[in-house]
N, C-alpha and C positions, 0 to 999 in steps of 0.2 A: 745337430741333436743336442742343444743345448751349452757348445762354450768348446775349449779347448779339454783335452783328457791331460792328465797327469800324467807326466813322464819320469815317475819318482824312480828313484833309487828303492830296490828290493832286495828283503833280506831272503839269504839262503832258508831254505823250510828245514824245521827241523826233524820233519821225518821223509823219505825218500815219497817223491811223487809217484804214482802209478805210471806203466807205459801206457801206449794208446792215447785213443781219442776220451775226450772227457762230456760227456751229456748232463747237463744239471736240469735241464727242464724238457724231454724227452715228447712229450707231450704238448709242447707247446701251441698253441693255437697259430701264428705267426712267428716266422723265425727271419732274422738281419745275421746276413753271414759278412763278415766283416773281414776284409781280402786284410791282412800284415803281414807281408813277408819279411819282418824283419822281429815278429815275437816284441813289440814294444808299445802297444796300446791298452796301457794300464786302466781298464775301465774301474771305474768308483759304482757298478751300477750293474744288473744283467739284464734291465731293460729298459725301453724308453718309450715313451706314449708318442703312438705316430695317426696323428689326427683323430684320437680317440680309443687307438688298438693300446693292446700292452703286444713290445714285440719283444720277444728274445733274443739277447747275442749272441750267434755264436763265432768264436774268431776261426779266422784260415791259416794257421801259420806252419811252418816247416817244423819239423823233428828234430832240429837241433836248437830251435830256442828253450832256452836257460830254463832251469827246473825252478827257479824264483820266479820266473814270468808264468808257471805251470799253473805252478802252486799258487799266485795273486789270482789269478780268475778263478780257479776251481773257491778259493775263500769266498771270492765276490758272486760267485752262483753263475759264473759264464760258460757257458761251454765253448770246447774247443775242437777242431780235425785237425789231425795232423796229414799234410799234404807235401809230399816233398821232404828229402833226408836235408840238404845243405840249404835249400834255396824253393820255395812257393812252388808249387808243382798245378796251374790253373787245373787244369784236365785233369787230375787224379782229384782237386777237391772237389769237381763238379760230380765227381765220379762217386766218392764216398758219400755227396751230399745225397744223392740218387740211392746209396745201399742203405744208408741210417736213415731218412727221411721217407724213405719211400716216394718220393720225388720225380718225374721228369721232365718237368716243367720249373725255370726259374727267372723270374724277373731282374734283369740286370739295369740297375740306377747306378751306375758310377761315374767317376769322374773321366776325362778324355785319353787318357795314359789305359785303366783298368778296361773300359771300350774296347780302344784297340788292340789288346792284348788279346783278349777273347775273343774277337773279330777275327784278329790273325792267327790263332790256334786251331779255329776252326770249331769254336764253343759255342758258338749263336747260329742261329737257324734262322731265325728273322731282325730285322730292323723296324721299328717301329715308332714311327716322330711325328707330331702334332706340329705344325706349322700357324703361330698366333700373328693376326692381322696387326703387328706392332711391331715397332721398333726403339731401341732405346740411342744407336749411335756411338757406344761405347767403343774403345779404343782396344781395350782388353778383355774385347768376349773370348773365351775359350772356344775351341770347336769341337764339335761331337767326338773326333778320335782322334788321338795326337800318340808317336811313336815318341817316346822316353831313351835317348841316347843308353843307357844302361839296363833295358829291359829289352828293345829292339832295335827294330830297324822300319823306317820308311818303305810301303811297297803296295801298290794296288790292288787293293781286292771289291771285284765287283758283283752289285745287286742286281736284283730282277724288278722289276714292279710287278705286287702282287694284288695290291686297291688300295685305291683313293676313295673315301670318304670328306666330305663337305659336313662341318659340324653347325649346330644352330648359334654357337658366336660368330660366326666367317672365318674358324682356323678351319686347317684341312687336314685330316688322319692319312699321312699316305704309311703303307707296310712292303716291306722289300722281304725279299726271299735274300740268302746269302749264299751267294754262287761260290766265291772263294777268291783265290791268287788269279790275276790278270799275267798269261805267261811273256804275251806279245806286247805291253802296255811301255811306252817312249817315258823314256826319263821327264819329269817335268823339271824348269828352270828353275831356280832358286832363285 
């Protein structure tokens, strides 16, 4: 989305931040909810042009980040949920996202760590991946869901096939239903 964010140093506000969730653009046409669980995505910006759209940020962060990190986005016009007292609560932001948004429907584009996580909570309902008749050969592709030693753990959870679509490039749309935790599933080797 344009480059690295700022990870400045924030001065204390000088008058106390409100509790709660913060809405700056309530109304917004498109909204990017922006998973930080650690309250440190100093945005310069409360939106970003995504192929045309204007979209809205709003962050995900728990209830104990710093009232300087509150009060930098409420300045910058970001909204915020708070999710979670100590630590990122997935399922309770999907959950607020759903009462303040009128929502129940959300597109999740994240990286392979943020995937998994919601995979394994049990936050996705479907899977859904375009397969491009290409390959690059790359040593360091990432894979679609990867377990984060300090978020999770390794564990099988499996799909359904729910259709395959043939697209007019020669990629192929397949969509998986998400059954869940595999109880019976043999350790694989390392």
């Amino acid at each position: 989305m344009g480059g690295e964010l700022p990870q400045a140093e924030l001065p204390e506000p000088e008058a106390p931040v409100p509790e709660g969730d913060f809405l700056a653009m309530p109304d917004a046409q498109f909204n990017y909810f922006a998973v930080d669980s650690a309250g440190v995505i100093a945005w310069d910006r409360s939106t970003f042009d995504y192929f045309g759209v204007q979209v809205h940020i709003v962050e995900l962060i728990p209830a104990n980040a710093s009232a300087a990190f509150k009060a930098h986005l409420r300045a910058q016009g970001v909204s915020y949920i708070l999710a979670g007292e100590d630590r990122l609560d997935l399922a309770t932001a999907v959950e607020r996202i759903g009462e303040l948004f009128g929502t129940d429907e959300l597109i999740l584009g994240g990286g392979p760590t943020l995937n998994w996580s919601m995979v394994r909570d049990g936050l996705c309902d479907e899977i859904s991946l375009v397969l491009m008749p290409t390959a690059d050969a790359e040593s360091h592709t990432r894979s679609l869901f990867e377990a984060h030693e300090k978020h999770s753990r390794a564990e099988p959870i499996a799909f359904s096939l729910k259709a395959v679509e043939p697209l007019e490039d020669g990629s192929v749309w397949l969509r998986y239903d998400v059954r869940g935790p595999v109880a019976d599933a043999e350790p694989r080797p390392a």
